[in-house]
C-alpha positions as a printed NumPy array, in Angstrom:
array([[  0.   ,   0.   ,   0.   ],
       [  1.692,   2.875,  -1.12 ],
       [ -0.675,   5.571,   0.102],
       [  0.577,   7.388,   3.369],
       [ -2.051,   8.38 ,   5.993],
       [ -3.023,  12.113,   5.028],
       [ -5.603,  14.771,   6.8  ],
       [ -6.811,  17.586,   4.464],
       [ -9.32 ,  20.228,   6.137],
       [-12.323,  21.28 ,   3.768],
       [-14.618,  24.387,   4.618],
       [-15.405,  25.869,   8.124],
       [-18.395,  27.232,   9.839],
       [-16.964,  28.942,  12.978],
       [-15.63 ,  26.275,  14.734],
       [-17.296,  23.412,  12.793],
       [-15.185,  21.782,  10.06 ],
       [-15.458,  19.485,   7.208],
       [-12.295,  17.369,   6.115],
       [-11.084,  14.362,   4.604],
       [ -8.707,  11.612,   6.52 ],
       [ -7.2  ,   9.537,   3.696],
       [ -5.751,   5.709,   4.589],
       [ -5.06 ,   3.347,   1.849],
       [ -7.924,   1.265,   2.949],
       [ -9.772,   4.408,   1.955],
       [-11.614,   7.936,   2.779],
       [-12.339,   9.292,   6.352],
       [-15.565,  11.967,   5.747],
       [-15.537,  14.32 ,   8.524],
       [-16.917,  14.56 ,  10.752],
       [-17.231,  10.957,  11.066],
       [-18.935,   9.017,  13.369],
       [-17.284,   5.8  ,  13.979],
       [-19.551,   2.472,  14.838],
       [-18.014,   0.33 ,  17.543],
       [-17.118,  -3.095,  16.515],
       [-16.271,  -4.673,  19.945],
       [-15.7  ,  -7.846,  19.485],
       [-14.554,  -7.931,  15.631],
       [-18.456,  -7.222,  14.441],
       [-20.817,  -4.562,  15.052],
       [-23.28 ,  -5.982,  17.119],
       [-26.06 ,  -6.988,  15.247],
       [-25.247,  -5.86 ,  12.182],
       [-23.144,  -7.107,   8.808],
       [-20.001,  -5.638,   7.959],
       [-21.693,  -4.874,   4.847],
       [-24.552,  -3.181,   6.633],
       [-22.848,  -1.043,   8.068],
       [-20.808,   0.51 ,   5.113],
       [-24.455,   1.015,   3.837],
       [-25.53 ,   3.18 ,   6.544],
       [-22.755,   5.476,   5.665],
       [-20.122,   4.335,   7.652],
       [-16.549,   5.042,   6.348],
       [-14.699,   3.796,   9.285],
       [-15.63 ,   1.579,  12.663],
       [-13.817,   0.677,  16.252],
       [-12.394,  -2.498,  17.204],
       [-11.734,  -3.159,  20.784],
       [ -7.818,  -3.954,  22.14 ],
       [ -8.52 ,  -4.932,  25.146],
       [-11.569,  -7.403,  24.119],
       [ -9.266,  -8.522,  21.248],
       [ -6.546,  -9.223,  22.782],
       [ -8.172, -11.66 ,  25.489],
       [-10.485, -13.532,  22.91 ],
       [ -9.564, -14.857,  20.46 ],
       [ -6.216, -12.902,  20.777],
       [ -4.479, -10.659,  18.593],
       [ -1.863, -13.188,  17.611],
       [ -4.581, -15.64 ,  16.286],
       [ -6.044, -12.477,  14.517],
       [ -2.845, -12.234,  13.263],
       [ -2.179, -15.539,  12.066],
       [ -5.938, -15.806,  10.076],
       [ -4.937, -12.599,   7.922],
       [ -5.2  ,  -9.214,  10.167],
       [ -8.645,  -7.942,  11.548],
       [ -9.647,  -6.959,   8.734],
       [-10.018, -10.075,   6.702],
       [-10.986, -11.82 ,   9.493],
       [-14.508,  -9.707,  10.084],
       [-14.638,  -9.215,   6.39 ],
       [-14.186,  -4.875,   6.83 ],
       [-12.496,  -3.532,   3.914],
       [-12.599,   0.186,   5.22 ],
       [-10.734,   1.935,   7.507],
       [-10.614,   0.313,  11.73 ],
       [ -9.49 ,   2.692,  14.386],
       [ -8.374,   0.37 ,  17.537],
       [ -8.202,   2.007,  21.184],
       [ -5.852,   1.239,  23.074],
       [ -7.238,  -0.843,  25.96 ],
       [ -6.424,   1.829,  28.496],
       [-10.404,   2.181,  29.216],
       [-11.408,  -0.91 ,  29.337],
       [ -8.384,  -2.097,  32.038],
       [ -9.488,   0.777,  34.335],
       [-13.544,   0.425,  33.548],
       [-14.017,  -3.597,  33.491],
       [-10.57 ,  -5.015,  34.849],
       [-10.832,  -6.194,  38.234],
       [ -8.227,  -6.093,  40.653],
       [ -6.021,  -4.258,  38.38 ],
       [ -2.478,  -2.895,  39.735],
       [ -1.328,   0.464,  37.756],
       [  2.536,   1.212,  37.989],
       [  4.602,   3.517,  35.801],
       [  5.094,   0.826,  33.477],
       [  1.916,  -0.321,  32.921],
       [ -1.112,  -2.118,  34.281],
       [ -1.859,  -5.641,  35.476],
       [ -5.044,  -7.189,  35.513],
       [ -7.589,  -9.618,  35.556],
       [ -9.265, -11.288,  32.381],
       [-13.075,  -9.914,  32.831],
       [-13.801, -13.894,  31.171],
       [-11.2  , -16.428,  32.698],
       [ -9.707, -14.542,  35.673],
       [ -6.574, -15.067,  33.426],
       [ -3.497, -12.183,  34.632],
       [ -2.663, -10.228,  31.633],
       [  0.148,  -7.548,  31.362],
       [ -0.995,  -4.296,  29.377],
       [  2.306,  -1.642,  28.447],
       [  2.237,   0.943,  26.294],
       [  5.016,  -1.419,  23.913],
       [  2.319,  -4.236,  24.291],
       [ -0.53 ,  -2.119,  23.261],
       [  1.764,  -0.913,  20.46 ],
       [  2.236,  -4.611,  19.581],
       [ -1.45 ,  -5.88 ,  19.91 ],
       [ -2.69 ,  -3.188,  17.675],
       [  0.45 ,  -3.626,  15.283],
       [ -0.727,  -7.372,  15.282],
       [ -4.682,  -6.521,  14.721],
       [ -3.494,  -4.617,  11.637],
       [ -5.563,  -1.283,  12.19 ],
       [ -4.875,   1.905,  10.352],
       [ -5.23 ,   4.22 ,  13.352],
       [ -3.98 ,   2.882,  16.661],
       [ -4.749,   4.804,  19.658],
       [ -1.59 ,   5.304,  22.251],
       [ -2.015,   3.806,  25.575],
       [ -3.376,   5.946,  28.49 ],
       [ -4.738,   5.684,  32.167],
       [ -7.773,   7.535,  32.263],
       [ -9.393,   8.792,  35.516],
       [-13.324,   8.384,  36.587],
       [-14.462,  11.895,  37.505],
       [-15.016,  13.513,  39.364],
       [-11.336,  13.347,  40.687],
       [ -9.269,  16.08 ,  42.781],
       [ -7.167,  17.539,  40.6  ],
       [ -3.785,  16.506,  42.268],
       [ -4.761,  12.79 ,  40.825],
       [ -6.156,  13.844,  37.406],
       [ -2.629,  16.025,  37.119],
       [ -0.603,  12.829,  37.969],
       [ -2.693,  10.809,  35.867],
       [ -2.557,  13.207,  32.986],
       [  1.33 ,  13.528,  33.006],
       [  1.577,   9.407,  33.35 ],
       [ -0.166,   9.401,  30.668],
       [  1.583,  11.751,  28.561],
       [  5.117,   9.725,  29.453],
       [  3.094,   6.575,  28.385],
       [  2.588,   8.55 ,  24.497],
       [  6.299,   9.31 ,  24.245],
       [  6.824,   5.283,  24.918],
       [  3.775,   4.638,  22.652],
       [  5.103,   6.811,  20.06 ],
       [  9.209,   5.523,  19.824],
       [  7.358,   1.659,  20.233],
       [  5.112,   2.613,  16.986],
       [  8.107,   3.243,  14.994],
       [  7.712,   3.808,  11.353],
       [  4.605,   2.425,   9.888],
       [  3.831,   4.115,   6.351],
       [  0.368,   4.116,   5.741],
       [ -0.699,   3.927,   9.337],
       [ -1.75 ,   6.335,  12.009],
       [ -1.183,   7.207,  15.838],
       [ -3.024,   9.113,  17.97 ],
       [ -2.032,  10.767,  20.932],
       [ -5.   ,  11.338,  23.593],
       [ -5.14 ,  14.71 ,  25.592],
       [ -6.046,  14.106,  29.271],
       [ -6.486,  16.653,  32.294],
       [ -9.957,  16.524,  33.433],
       [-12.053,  19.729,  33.365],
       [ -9.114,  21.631,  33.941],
       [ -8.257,  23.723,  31.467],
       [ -3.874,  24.731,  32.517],
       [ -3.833,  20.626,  32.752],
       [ -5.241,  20.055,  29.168],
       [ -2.806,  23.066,  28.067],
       [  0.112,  21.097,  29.617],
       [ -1.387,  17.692,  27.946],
       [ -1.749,  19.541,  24.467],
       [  1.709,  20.537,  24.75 ],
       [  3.303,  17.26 ,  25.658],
       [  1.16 ,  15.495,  22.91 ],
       [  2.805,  18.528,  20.34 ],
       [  6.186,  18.008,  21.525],
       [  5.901,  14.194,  20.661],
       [  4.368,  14.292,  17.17 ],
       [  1.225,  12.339,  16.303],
       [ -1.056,  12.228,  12.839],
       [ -4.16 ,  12.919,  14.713],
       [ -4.903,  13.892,  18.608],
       [ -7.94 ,  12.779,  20.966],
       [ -9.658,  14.308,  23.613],
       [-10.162,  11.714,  26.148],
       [-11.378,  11.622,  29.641],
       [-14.881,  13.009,  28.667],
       [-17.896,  11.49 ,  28.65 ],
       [-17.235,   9.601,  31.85 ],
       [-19.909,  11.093,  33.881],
       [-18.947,  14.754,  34.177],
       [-22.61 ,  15.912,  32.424],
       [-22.677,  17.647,  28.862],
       [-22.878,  20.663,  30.497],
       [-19.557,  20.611,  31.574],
       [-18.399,  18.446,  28.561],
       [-19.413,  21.312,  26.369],
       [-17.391,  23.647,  28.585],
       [-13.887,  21.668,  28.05 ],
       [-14.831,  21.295,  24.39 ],
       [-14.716,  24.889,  24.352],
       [-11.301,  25.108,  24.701],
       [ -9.317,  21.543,  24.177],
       [ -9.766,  21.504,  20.211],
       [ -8.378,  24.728,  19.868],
       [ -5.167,  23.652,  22.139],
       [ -4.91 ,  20.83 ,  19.487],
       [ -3.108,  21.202,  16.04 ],
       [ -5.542,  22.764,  13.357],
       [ -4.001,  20.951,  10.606],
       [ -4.793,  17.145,  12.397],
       [ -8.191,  15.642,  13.246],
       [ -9.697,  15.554,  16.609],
       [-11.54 ,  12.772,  17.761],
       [-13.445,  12.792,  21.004],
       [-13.546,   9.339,  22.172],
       [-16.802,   7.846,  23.599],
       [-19.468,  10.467,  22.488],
       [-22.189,  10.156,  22.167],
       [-26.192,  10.829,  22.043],
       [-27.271,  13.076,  19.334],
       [-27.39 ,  16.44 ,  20.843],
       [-23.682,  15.596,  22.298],
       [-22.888,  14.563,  18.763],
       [-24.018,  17.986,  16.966],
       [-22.258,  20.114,  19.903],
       [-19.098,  18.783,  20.018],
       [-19.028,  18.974,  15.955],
       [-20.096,  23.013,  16.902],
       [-16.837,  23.116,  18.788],
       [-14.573,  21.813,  16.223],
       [-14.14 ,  18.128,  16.88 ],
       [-14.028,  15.609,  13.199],
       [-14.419,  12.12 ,  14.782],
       [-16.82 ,  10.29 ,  17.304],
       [-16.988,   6.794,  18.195],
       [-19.971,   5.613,  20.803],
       [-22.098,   2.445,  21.556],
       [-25.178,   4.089,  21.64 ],
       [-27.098,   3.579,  18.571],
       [-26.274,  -0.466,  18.613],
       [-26.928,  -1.184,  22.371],
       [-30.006,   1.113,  21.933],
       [-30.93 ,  -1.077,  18.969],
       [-30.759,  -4.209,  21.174],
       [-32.825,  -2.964,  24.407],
       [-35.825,  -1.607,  21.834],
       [-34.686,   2.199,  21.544],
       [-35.071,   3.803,  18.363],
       [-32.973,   6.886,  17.928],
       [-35.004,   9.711,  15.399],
       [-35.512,  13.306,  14.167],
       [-38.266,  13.958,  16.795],
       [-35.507,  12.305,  19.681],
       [-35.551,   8.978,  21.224],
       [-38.301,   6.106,  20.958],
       [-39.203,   2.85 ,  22.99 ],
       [-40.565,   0.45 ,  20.439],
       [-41.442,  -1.364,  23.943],
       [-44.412,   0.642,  24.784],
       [-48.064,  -0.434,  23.902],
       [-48.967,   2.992,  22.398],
       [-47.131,   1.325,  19.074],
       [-48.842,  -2.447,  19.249],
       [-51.333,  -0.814,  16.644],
       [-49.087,   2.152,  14.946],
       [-48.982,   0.764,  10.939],
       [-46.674,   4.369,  10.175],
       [-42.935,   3.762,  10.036],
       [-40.456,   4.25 ,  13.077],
       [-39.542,   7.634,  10.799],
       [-41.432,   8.412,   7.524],
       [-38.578,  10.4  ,   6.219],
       [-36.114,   8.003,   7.253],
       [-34.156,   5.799,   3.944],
       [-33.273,   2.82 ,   6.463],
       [-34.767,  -1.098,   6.006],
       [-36.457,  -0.601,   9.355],
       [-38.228,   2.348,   8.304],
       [-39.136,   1.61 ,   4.456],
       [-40.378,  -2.014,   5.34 ],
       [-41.616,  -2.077,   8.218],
       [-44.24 ,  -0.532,  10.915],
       [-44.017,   0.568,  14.701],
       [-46.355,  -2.478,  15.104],
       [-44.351,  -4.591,  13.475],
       [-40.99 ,  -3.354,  15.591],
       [-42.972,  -3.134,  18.67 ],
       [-44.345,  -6.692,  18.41 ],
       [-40.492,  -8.424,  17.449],
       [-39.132,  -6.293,  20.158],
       [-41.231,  -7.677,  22.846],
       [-41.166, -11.198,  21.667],
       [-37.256, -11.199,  21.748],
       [-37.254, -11.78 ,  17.766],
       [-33.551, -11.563,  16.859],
       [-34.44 ,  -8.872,  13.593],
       [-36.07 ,  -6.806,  16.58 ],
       [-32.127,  -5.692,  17.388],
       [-31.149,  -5.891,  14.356],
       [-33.953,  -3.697,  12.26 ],
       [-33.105,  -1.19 ,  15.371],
       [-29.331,  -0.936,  14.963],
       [-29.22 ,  -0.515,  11.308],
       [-32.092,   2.322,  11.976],
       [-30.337,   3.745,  15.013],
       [-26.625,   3.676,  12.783],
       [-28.503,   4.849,   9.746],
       [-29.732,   8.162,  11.322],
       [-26.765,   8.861,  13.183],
       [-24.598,   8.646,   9.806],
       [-27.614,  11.049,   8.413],
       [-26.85 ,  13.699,  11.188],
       [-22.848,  13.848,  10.275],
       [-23.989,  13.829,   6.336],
       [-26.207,  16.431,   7.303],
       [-23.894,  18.493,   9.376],
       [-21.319,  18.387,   6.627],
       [-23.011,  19.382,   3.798],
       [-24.374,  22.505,   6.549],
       [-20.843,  23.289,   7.236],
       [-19.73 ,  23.358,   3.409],
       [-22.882,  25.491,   2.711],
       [-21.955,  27.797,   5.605],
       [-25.358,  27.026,   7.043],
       [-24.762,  25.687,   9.998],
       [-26.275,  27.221,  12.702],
       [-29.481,  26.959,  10.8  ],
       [-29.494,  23.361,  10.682],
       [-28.598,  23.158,  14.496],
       [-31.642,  25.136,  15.237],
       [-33.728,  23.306,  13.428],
       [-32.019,  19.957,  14.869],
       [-33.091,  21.006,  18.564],
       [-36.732,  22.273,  17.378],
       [-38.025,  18.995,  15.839],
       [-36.418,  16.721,  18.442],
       [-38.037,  19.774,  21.495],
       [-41.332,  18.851,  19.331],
       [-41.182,  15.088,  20.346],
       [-42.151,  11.696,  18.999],
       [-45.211,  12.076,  16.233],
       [-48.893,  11.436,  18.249],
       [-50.18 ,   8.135,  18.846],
       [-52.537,   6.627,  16.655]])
């Protein structure tokens, strides 16, 4: 693959931007949202669902990887992937999140972390060279450096020590990459709420060198409110000319702020776990196909909506699969639920290129203030 990893910014709209991310495995359209692919598969869905929705990249998980069925074996059967049959672009994280949000008794040191499989009770080892090496292994295109990231709220004295472990973990992260043409790393900023902390991250991250930069340690309970209030001033400590991907984010009014405030990628598991537990995701906001006021609805989950779950089939019909456990209950719902939320970035791009963006963000919050259509 000749092709080098390239980021080329488009048009502007205050502090909304469109841009392309090329890979040799293809185009990145930003913003993009990113589908998460756990477990080597989008919940669910087929890979080739999913690249119908709109999807020009999704996220495969290290850390779940790595313990099952192990990036090695991945490895061995071709690279991730050939394996899940993805021909597009894969960001990987770097298991950093999922050691401090699902591994039990887990020791952090300066080197690394130690922890328990979440399966087996197996003891795993997880360094920023080993992350390096799992994702190297998993054959991704953007690889995500390994961080510790802090629950908040925290006192600052631990996010601060946190923050600048972190940032020695992305120098090691960065010299363990080494020189992979074609390929991507990203360094994550860290630092809480605190704005002199996420200056001092942004600055380490800048002295190191990386083709894109994240803003992590959001959306881990802080509130939009104050979400919103970091995003208004980590993108701009970030390089202009490299895309900014908030990791974890997010429902659809999170989605169409942070874009507002200059961020190009998202990843979340919202619209598929959504899709699974009966919640529809729409124009007019969120919908429980669960409730009997749609056991006799014959319109469509959304009438203007393109998706197979809104062009085939009625709220009765979703309602009804949904309660009886019917497998295509999930599965109608993710592929609606991934369909809309690759509508709202097409939609938000083509604002952004018009220069009409604030228009279309108004009339995003009116229809979903006006609520789901009346019952029947």
């Amino acid at each position: 693959m000749g092709k080098r990893f390239s980021f080329a910014l488009g048009a502007t709209d205050g502090q909304a931007r469109t841009g392309v991310i090329s890979t040799p495995r293809g185009d990145i359209r930003t913003p993009a949202f990113m589908p998460v692919g756990t477990a080597a598969t989008v919940k669910a869905m087929l890979p080739e669902s999913v690249a119908a929705t709109g999807a020009d990249i999704l996220l495969g998980n290290t850390y779940h990887l790595m313990l099952r069925p192990t990036a090695e074996r991945i490895d061995r059967l071709g690279g991730l992937h050939h394996f899940m049959n993805w021909d597009k672009p894969i960001l990987t994280d770097s298991g950093g999140f999922q050691v401090m949000s699902l591994g039990a008794l887990r020791k952090l040191d300066k080197d690394g972390v130690t922890f328990k499989s979440h399966i087996d009770g197996s003891r795993h080892r997880l360094t920023p060279e080993r992350s390096m090496e799992i994702q190297r292994l998993l054959g991704s295109d953007i690889v995500m450096c390994f961080d510790e990231c802090p629950a908040l709220p925290a006192d600052r004295d631990r996010i601060a020590a946190s923050m600048r472990l972190s940032m020695d973990w992305a120098a090691r992260s960065r010299a363990a990459f080494g020189d992979r043409p074609g390929h991507a790393l990203f360094g994550i900023q860290q630092g809480g709420l605190d704005p002199e902390l996420r200056a001092e991250s942004a600055a380490a991250l800048r002295a190191i060198g990386f083709e894109g930069y994240a803003i992590g340690g959001l959306a881990v309970g802080e509130g939009q409110e104050a979400m919103f209030d970091v995003l208004d001033f980590a993108p701009g400590q970030l390089p202009e000319d490299k895309p900014r991907y908030l990791m974890g984010v997010g429902k659809p009014d999170d989605i169409v702020g942070a874009v507002k405030r200059g961020v190009d990628m998202m990843d979340c598991v919202l619209p598929s776990r959504s899709g699974r537990t009966g919640q529809g995701w729409t124009r007019r906001g969120q919908v429980n196909l669960r409730n009997a006021r749609h056991a006799d609805d014959p319109r469509p989950l959304d009438e203007a909506c393109g998706c197979p779950a809104c062009t085939g089939y009625s709220r009765a019909y979703l309602h009804h699969v949904i309660r009886s456990q019917e497998m295509i209950g999930g599965m109608l719902l993710t592929w609606h639920n991934l369909h809309y939320f690759q509508q709202i970035m097409a939609e938000m791009r083509a604002a952004i290129a018009e220069g009409t963006f604030a228009t279309w963000e108004s009339g995003f919050h009116a229809l979903r203030a006006a609520g789901d259509i009346e019952p029947v």
